[in-house]
N, C-alpha and C positions, 0 to 999 in steps of 0.2 A: 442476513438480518443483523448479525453483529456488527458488521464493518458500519451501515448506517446508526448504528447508536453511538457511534465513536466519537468524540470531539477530536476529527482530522482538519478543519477550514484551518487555513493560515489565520494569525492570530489579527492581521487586519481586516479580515472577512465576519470575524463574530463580536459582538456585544464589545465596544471599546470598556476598558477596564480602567476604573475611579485611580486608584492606589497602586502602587509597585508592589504591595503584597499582591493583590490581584493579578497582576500580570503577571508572575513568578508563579502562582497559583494554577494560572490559564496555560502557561508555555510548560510548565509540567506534566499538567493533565493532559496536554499536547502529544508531550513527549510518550507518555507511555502508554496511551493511544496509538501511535505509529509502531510501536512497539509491540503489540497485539496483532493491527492490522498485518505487519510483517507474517504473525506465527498463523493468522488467518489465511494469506496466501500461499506461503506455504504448506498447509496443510491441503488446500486446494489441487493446486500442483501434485502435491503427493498423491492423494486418492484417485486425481483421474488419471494420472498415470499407471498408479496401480490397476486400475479398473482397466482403460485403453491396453494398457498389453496384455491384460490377461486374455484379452480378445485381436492382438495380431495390429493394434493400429499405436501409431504415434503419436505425441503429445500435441496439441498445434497451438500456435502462437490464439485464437479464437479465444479461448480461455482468459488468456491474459486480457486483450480486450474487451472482452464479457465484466471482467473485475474493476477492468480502469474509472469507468465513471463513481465508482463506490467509495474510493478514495480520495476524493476529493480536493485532488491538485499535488497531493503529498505522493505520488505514485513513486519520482526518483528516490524519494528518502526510502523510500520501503524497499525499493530494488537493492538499495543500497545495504540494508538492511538481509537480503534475503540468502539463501544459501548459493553456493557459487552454482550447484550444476541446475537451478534456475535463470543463470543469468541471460541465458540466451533468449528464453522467454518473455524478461522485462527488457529487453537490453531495449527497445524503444520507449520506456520512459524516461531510462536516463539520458539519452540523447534528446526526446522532444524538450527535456526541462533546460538543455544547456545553451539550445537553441533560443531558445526565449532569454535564457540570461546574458 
């Protein structure tokens, strides 16, 4: 529920902004939105791992594509953002974004 209240659209996907305070405004409340969304995934990751081995099974990539559509385009910056011994997990966000650039 939290990741959809987030203002993650890239900042040419939402409401063009009048003023340069605006957009300074926009790209901030951006920022620290992906920033959240990060400790959001992470937390994710941690609990079902937690949960999954206390019952004998490993973590699976499913998860991570469960989450993907929530973030809304920003998935490599969150990867990027995330702790290392989740990398393996996101490692195909950051590849699908670099592919596209």
């Amino acid at each position: 529920r939290l990741l959809s209240g987030l203002a993650l659209s890239p900042p040419g996907l939402r409401n063009q902004a009048d003023s340069p305070q605006k957009k300074i405004s926009l790209a901030k409340e951006r920022e620290h939105s992906i920033e959240v969304a990060a400790k959001c995934v992470e937390q994710a990751f941690s609990f079902a791992s937690e949960n999954l081995d206390s019952i004998g099974l490993p973590l699976t990539p499913k998860l991570a594509e469960n989450l993907r559509p929530r973030l809304k385009g920003c998935e490599a910056e969150i990867a990027a953002l995330l702790d290392p011994r989740w990398k393996a997990l996101a490692f195909e966000w950051t590849t699908t974004q670099e592919r596209m650039a």
